[in-house]
RODO-2510 file (C-alpha; in nm, 4 decimals, decimal comma):
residues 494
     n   res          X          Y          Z
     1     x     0,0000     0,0000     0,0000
     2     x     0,2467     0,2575     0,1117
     3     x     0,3962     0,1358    -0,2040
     4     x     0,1142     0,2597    -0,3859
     5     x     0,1156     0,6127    -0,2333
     6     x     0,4878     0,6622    -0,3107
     7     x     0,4020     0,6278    -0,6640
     8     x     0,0660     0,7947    -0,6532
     9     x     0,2829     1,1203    -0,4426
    10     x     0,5724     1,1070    -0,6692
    11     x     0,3482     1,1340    -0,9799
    12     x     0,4752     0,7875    -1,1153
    13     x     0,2961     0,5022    -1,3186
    14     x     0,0857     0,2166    -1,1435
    15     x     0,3038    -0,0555    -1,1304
    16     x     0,3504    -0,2775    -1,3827
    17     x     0,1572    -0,5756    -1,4514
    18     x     0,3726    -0,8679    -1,3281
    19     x     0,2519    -1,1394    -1,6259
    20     x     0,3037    -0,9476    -1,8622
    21     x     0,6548    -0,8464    -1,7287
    22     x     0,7185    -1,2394    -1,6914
    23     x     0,6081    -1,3187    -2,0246
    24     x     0,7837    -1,0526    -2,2111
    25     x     1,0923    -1,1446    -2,0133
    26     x     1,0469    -1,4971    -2,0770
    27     x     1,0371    -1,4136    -2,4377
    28     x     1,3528    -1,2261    -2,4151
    29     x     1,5243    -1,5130    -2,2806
    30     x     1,3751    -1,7589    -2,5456
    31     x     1,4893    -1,5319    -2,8284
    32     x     1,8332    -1,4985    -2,6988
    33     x     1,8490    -1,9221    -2,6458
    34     x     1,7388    -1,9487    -3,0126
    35     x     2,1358    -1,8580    -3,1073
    36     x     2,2611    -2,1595    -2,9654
    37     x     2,0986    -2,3528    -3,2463
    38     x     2,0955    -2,0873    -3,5174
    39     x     2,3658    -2,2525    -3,7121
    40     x     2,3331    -2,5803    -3,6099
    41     x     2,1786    -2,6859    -3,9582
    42     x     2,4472    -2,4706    -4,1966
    43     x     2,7420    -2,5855    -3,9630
    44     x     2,8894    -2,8059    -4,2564
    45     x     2,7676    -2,5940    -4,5709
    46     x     2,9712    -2,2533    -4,3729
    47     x     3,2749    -2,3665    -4,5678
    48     x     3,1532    -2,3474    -4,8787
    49     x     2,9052    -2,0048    -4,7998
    50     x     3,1940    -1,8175    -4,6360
    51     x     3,4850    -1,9914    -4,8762
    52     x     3,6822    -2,0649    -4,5849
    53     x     3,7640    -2,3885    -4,4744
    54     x     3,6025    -2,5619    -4,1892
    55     x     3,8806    -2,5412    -3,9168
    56     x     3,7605    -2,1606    -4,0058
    57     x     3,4188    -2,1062    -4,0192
    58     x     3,4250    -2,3480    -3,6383
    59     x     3,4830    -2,0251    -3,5275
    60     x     3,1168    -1,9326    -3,6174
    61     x     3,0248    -2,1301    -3,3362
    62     x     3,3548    -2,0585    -3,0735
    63     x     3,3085    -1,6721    -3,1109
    64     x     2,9267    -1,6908    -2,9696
    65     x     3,0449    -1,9526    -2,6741
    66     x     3,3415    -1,6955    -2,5819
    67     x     3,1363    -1,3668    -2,5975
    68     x     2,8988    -1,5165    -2,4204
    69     x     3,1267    -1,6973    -2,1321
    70     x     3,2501    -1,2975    -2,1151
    71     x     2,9679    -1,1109    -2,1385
    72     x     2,7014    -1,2967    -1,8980
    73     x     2,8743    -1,1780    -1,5277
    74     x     3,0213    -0,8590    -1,6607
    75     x     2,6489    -0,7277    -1,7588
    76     x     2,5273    -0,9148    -1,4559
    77     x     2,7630    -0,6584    -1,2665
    78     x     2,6694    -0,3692    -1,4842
    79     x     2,3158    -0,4103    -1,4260
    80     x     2,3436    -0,4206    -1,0460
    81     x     2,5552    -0,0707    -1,0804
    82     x     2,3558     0,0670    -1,3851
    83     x     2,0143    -0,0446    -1,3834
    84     x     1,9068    -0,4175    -1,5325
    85     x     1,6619    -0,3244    -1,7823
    86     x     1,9249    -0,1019    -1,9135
    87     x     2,1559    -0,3527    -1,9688
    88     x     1,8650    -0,6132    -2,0700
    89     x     1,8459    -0,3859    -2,3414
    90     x     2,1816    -0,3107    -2,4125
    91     x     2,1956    -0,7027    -2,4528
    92     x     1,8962    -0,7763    -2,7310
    93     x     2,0702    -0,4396    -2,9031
    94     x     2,3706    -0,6458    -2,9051
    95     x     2,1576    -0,9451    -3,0649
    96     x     2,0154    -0,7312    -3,3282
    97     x     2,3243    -0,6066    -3,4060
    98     x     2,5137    -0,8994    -3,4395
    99     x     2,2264    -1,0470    -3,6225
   100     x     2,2101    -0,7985    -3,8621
   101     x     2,6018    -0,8098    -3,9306
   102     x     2,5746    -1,1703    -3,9474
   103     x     2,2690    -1,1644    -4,2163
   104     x     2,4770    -0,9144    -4,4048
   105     x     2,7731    -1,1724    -4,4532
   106     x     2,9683    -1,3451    -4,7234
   107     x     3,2771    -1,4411    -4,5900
   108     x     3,4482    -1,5127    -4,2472
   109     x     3,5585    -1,2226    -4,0640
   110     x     3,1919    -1,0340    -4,0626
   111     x     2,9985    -1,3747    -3,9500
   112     x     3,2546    -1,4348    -3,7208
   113     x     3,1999    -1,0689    -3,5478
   114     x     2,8464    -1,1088    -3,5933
   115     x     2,7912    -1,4370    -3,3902
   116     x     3,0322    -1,2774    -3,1471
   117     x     2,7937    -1,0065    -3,1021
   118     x     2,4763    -1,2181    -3,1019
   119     x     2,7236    -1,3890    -2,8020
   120     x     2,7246    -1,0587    -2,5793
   121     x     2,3595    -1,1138    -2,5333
   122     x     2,3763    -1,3744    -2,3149
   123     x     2,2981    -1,1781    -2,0055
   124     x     1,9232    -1,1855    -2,0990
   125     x     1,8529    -1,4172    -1,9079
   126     x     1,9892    -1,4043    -1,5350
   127     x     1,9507    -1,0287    -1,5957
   128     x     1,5665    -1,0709    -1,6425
   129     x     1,5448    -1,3013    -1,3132
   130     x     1,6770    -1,0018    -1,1261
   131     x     1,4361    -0,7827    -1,2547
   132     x     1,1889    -1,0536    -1,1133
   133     x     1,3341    -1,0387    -0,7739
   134     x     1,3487    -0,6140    -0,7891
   135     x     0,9820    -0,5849    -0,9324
   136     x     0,7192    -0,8587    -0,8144
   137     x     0,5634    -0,9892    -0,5056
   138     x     0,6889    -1,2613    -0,3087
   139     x     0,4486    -1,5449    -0,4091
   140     x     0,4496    -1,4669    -0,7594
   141     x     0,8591    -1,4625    -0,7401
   142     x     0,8928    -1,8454    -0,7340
   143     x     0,6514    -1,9343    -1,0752
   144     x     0,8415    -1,6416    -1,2603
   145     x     1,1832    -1,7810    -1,1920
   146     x     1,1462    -2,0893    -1,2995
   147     x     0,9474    -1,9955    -1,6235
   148     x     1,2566    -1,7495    -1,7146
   149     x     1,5125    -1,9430    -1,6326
   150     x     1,3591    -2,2471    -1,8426
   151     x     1,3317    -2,0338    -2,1463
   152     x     1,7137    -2,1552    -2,1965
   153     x     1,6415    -2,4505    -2,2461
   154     x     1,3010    -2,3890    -2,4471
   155     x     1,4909    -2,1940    -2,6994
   156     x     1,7382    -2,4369    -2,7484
   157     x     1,4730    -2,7063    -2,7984
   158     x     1,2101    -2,5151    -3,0338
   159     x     1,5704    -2,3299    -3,1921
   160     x     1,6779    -2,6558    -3,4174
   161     x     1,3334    -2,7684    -3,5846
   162     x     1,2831    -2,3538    -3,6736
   163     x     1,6135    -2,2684    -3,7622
   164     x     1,6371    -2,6571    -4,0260
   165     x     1,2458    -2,5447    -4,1593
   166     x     1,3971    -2,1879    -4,2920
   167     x     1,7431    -2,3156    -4,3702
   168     x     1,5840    -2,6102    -4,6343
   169     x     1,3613    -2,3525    -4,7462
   170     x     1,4666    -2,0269    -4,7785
   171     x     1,8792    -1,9166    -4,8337
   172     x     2,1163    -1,9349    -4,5298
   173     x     2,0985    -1,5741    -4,4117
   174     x     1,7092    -1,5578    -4,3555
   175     x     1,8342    -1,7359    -4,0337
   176     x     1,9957    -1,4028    -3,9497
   177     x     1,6725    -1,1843    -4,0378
   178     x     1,4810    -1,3815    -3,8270
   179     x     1,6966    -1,3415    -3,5309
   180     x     1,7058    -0,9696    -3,6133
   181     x     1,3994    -0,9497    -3,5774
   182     x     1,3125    -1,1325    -3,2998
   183     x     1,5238    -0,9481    -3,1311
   184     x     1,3824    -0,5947    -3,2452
   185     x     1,0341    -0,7154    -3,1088
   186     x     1,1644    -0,8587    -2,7554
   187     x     1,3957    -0,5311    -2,7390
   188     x     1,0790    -0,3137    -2,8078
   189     x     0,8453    -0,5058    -2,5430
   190     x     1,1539    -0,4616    -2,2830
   191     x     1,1474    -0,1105    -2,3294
   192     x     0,7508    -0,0629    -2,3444
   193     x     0,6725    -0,3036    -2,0802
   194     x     0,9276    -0,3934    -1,8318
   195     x     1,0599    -0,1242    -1,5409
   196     x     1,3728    -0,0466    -1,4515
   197     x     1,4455    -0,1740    -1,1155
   198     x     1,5917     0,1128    -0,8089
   199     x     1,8122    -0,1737    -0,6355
   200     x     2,1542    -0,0689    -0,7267
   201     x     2,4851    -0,0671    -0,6281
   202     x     2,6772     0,2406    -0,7653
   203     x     3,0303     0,2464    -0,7285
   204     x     3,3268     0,1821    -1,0164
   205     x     3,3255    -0,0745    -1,2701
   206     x     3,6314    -0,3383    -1,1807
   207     x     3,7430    -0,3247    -1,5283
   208     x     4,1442    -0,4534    -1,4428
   209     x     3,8953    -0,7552    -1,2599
   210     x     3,6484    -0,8019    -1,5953
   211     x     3,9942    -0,7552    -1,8446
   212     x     4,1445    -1,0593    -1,5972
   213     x     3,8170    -1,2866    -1,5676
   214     x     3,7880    -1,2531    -1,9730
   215     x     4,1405    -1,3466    -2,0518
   216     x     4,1223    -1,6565    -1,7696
   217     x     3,7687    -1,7827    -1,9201
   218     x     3,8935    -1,7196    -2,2687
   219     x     4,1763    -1,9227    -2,1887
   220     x     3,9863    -2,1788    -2,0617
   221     x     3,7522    -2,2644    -2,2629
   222     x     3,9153    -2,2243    -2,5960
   223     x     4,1116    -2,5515    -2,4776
   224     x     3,8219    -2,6739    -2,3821
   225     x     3,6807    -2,6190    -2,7265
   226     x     3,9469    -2,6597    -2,9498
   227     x     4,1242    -2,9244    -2,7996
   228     x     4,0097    -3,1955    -3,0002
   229     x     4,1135    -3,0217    -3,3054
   230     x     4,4621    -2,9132    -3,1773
   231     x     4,5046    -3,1877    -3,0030
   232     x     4,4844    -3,2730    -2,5943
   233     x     4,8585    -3,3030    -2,5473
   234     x     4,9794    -3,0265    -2,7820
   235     x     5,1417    -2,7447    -2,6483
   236     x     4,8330    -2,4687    -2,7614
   237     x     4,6094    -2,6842    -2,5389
   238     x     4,8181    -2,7611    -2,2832
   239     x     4,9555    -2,3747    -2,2759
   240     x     4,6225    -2,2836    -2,2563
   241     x     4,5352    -2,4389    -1,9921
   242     x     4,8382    -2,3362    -1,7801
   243     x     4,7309    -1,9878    -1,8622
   244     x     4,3862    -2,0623    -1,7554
   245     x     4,4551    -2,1647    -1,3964
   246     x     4,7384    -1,8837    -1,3534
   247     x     4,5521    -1,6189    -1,4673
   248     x     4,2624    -1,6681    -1,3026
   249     x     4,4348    -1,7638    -0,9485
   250     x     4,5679    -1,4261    -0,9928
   251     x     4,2369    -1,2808    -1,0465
   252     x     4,0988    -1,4537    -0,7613
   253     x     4,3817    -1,2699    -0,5299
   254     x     4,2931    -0,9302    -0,7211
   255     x     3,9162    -0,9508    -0,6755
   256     x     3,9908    -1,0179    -0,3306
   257     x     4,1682    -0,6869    -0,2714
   258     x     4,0010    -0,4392    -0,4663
   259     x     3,7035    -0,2300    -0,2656
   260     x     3,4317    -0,2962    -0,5816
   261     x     3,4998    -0,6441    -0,7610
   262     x     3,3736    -0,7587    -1,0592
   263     x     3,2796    -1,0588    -0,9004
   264     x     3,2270    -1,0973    -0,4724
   265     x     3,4136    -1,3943    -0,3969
   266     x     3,3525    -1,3924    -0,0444
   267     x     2,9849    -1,3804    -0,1339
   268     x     3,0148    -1,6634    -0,3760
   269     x     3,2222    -1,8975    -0,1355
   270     x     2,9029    -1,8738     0,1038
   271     x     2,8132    -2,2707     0,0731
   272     x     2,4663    -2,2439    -0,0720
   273     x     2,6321    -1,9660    -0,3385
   274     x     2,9312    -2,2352    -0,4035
   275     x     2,7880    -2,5963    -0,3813
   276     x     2,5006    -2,4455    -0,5827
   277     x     2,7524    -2,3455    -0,8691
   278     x     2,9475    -2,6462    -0,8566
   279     x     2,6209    -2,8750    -0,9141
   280     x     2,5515    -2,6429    -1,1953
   281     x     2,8505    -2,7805    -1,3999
   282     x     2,7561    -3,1036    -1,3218
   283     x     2,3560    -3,0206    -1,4453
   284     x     2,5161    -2,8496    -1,7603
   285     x     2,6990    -3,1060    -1,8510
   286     x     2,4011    -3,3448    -1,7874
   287     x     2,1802    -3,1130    -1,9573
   288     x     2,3896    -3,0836    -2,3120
   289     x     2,4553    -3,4596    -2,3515
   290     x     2,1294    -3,4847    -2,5066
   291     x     2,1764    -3,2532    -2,7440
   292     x     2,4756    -3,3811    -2,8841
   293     x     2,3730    -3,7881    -2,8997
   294     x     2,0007    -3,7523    -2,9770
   295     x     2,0207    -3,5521    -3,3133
   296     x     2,3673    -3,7685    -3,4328
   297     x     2,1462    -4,1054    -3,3717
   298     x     1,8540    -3,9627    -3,5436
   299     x     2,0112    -3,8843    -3,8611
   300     x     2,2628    -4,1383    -3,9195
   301     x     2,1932    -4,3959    -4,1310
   302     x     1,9319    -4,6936    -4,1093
   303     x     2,2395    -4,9450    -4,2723
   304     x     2,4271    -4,8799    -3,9705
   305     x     2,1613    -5,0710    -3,7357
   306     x     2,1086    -4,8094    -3,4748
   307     x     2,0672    -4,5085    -3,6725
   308     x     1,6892    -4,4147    -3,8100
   309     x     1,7880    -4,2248    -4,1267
   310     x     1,5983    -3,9068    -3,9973
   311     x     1,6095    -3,5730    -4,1926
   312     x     1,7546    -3,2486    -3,9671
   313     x     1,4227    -3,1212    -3,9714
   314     x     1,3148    -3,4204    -3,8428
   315     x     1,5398    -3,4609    -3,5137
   316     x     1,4337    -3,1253    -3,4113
   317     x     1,0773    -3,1995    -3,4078
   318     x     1,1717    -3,4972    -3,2057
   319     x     1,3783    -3,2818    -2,9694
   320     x     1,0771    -2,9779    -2,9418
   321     x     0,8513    -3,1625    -2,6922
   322     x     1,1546    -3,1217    -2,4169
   323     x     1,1422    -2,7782    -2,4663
   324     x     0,7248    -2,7400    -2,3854
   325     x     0,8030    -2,9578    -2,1129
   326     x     1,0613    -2,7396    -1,9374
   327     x     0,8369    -2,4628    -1,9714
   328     x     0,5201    -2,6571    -1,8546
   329     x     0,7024    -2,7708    -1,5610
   330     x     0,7879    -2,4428    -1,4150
   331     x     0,4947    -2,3391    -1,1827
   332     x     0,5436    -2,7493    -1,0653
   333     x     0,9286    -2,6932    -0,9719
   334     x     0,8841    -2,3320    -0,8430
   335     x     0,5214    -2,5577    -0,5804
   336     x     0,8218    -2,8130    -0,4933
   337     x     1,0562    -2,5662    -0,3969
   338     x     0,7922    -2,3555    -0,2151
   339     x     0,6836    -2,6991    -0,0046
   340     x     0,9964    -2,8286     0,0469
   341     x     1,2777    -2,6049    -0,0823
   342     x     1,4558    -2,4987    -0,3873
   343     x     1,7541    -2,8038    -0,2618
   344     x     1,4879    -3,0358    -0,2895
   345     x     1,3633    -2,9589    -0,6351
   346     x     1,7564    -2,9303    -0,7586
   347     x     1,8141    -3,2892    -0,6352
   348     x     1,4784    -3,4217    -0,7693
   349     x     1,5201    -3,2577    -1,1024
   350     x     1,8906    -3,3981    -1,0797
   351     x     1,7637    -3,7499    -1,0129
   352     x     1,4584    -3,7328    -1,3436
   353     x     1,7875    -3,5813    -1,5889
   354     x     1,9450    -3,9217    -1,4798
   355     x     1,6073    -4,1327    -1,5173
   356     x     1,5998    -3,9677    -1,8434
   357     x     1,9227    -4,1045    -1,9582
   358     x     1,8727    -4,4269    -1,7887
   359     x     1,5999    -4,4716    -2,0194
   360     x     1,7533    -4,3803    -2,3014
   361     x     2,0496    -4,5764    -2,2891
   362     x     1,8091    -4,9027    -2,2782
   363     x     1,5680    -4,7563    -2,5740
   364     x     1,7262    -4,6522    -2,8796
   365     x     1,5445    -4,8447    -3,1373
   366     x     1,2468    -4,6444    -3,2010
   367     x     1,1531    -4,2114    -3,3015
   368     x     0,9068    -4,2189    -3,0053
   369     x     1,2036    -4,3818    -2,7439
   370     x     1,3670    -4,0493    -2,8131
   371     x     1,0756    -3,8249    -2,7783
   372     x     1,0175    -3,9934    -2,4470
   373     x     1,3807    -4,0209    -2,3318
   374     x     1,4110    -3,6365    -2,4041
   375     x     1,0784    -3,5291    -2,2356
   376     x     1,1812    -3,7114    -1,9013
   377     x     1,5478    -3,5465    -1,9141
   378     x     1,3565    -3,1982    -2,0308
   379     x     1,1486    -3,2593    -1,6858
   380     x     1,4357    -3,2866    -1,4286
   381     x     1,6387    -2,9824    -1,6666
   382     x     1,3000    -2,7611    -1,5582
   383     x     1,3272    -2,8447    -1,1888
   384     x     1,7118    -2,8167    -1,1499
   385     x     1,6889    -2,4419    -1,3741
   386     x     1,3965    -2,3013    -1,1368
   387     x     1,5496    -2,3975    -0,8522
   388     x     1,8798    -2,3192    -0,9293
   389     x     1,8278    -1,8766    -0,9414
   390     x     1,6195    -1,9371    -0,6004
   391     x     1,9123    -2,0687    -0,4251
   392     x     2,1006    -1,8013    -0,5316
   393     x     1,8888    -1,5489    -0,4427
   394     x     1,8352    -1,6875    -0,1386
   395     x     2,2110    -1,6196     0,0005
   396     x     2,3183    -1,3067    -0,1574
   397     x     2,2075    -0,9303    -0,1067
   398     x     1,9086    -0,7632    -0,3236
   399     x     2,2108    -0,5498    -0,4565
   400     x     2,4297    -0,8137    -0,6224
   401     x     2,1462    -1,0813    -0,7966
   402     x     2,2448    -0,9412    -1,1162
   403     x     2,6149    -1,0596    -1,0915
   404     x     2,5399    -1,3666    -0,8689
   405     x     2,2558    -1,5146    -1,1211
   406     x     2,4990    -1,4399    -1,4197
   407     x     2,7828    -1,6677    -1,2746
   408     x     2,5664    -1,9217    -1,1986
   409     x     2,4568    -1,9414    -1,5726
   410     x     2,8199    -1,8944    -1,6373
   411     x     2,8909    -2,2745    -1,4226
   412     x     2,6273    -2,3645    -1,6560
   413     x     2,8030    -2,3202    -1,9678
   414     x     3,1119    -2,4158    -1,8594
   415     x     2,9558    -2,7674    -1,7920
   416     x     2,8003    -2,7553    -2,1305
   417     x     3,1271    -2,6874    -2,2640
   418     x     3,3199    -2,9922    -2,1280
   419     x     3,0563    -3,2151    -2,1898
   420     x     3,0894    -3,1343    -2,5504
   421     x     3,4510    -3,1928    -2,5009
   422     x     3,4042    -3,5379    -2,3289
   423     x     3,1565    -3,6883    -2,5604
   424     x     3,3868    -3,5564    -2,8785
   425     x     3,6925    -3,7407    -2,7303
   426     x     3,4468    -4,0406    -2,6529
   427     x     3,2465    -4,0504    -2,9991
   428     x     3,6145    -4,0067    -3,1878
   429     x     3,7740    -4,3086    -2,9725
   430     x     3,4494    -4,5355    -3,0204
   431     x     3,4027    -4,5778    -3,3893
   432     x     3,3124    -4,8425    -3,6159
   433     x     3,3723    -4,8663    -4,0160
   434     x     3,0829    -4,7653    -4,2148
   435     x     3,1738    -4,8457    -4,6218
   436     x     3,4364    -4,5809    -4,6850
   437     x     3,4109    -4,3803    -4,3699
   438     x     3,4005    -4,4253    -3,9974
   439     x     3,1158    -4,3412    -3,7439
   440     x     3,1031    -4,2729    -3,4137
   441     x     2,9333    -4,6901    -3,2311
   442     x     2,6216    -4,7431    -3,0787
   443     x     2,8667    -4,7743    -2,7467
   444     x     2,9786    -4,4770    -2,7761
   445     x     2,6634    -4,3156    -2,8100
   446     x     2,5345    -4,4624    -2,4787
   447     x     2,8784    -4,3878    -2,3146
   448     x     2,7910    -4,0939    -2,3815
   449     x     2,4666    -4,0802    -2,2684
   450     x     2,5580    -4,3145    -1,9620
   451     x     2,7731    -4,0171    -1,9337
   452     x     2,5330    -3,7585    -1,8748
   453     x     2,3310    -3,9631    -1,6316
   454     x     2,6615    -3,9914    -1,4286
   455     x     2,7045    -3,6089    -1,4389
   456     x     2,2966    -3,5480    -1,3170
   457     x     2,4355    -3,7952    -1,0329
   458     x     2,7308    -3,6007    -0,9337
   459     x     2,4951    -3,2962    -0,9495
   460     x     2,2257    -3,4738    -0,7032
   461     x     2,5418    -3,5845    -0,4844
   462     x     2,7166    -3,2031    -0,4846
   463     x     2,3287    -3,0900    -0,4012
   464     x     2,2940    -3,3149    -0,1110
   465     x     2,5540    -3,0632     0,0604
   466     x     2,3723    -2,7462    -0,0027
   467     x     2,2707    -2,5764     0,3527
   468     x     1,9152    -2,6341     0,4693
   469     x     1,7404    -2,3169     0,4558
   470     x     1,5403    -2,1727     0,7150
   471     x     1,1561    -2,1395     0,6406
   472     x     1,0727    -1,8840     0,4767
   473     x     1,0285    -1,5268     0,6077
   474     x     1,3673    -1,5900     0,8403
   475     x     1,5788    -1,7579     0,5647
   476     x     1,6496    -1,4246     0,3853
   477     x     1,9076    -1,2720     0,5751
   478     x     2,1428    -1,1973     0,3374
   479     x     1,8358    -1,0673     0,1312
   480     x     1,7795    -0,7641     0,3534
   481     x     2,0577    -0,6510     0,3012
   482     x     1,9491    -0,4770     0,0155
   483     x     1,9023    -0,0977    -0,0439
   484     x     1,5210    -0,1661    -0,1056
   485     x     1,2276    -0,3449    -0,1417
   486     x     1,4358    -0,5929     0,1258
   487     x     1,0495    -0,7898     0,2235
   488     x     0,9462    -0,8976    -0,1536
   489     x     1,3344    -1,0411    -0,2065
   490     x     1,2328    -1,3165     0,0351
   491     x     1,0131    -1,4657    -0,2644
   492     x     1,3089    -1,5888    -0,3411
   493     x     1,3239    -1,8813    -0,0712
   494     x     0,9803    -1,9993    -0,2059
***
């Protein structure tokens, strides 16, 4: 109520209505998610679009996962200083930009800068769960989280069927338009629709701290990327990861020195904060072995005896339903983690991502095995990605959700990352001779996906250590710490 007055007094407008706030976020974050597919279905005709060769136009693809491992805490920092919606819509800017570059392309260098931009929008998402936590009430905070934070995993689903229907019929860089303008619409709804939130920080950017976390990450997870190629024992891999861990140690003892860090590591080594993170890795990489068996078993060929000579199109569709499942699960993880607490619903969502791959590894012989195998893992992936921004939330102060949601989506990708790494070194190693050429085995592709259920275990196991929160309404400690609306940040333990 008093509230109300302020804004009545001050000559402000009514508040805004939180489902259409949710939604439009929500939409935000499914727009941005669509760019992790985008190129999926050109990947192998890039060298002959861009006349490059392929160890080339890879970079299509490394460029996004760099700008993005760079960009998600440093405008999850920004937007606790600056304002979130500000840099919400600094980020879809970045999309349409980098869209529009990309569309424009013939040749390497501009579609390399262009999915590099389209990377820097990667805040979208934990930026828009702040907004959440800044702008609605306490029992709607729980719903909303979940719904936003499954829209990454939505877009990647609904992002490969789209993205093969206008690649086989219309040319390459209408895949580019469409993002464009996508983006224009969810960056015009942001601005219309969504408010900007008072809870900030102030104080100096920690831009000797950001320069230091981007060089450490980029380090990092070019080996992780590129190792395959370069080889795992070559000296570029090897000397990349020796740069990895030294630079970032020394970032670690800079960010603890410096008044305004880019990143709070004393708030992040709080044990809910850090056990959190470290099961993310273990949920990413859980999460992204899916996407890189399902689709390769789909589309090889029947001769081989485990492959169902599916079309691109046609693994995507198969791959879709996960997507609306995530998304229908939401309001169920964010009533589980409400009754019982956001730990619970991360280890039960852990424990369906393994059931899921359980499953899978026994039925491979059938479309609809897939369809179900991916539904069930899409299930536990929309309890462990609602609960895992409530957690968060739930140990650090109104004023830093922005940076503290962005590094968690950060562990995220950096599981997604090695688990691409793992099942190439595992699909390379397990082959078997197919006429002139040789394809990854049917063992391999249930290592892998055996695999992923042992990485959903290790999540459930790192889970098990998370703190027991207190009910809610005395759990939020660290919450009131906020410069404002300290009583609605509590949603956050619901």
């Amino acid at each position: 109520m008093s509230d109300a007055l302020d804004r009545s007094a001050a000559g402000t407008a009514p508040p805004p209505n939180p489902t259409v706030v949710v939604a439009v976020l929500a939409f935000g974050g499914i727009v941005v998610s669509l760019m992790q597919t985008l190129v999926i279905p050109i990947v192998g005709q890039l060298p002959q679009f861009l006349n490059a060769p392929a160890s080339d136009t890879a970079w299509a693809v490394t460029a996004t996962l760099l700008a993005a491992a760079v960009a998600t805490p440093v405008m999850g920092r920004l937007g606790d200083m600056y304002g979130k919606r500000r840099m919400l819509l600094l980020s879809m800017a970045m999309l349409v930009i980098g869209s529009v570059v990309a569309g424009l392309s013939d040749s390497l260098v501009p579609m390399i800068a262009g999915r590099a931009l389209q990377g820097l929008s990667s805040g979208v998402i934990p930026l828009g769960i702040s907004i959440l936590r800044d702008e609605l009430p306490a029992e709607r905070l729980g719903s909303a989280t979940a719904m936003i934070s499954a829209s990454l995993g939505v877009g990647g689903a609904l992002g490969l069927p789209a993205a093969a229907l206008i690649a086989d019929n219309f040319d390459w860089h209408a895949l580019f338009w469409t993002s464009a303008a996508l983006g224009v619409v969810a960056l015009v709804l942001v601005l219309l629709l969504v408010p900007e939130s008072k809870v900030r920080t102030g104080g100096r950017f920690d831009l000797t701290g950001a320069a230091g976390m981007a060089a450490g990450l980029i380090c990092l997870l070019l080996a992780i990327s590129k190792g395959a190629d370069w080889g795992w024992s070559s000296g570029t891999t090897l000397g990349l990861f020796a740069a990895a861990v030294v630079i970032l140690s020394a970032w670690g003892f800079f960010e603890l020195r410096v008044d305004q860090p880019l990143v709070d590591l004393r708030t992040t080594a709080r044990p809910q904060v850090l056990i959190t993170n470290l099961a993310s890795v273990a949920i990413g990489f859980g999460m992204f072995s899916m996407s890189l068996v399902i689709p390769q078993l789909l589309q090889l060929p029947e001769r081989t005896g485990y492959g169902l000579g599916q079309s691109l199109l046609a693994a995507g569709l198969v791959m879709a339903p996960s997507g609306l499942v995530m998304m229908a699960l939401a309001p169920v993880s964010a009533l589980v983690s409400r009754a019982k607490g956001p730990k619970v619903t991360l280890m039960t969502g852990a424990l369906i991502v393994a059931a899921g791959y359980g499953l899978n590894v026994l039925l491979m012989d059938q479309v609809w095995h897939f369809v179900l195998a991916s539904c069930v893992i899409g299930a536990g992936i929309g309890f462990t990605y609602g609960a895992m921004p409530a957690l968060i939330m739930g140990a650090v102060p109104a004023s830093e959700t922005g940076a503290a949601n962005s590094l968690n989506t950060l562990m995220r990708s950096i599981g997604t990352s090695f688990a691409s790494a793992v099942a190439g070194v595992v699909l390379a190693q397990m082959t078997t001779p197919f006429g002139s050429h040789v394809l990854p085995s049917e063992d391999g592709f249930r290592t892998v996906l055996a695999l992923g259920a042992g990485a959903a275990l290790v999540g459930f196991a790192i889970a098990a250590f998370i703190p027991r929160q207190r009910p809610a309404g005395g759990a939020d400690a660290p919450a009131a710490t906020g410069p404002a609306r300290a009583p609605e940040a509590s949603g956050a333990q619901a």
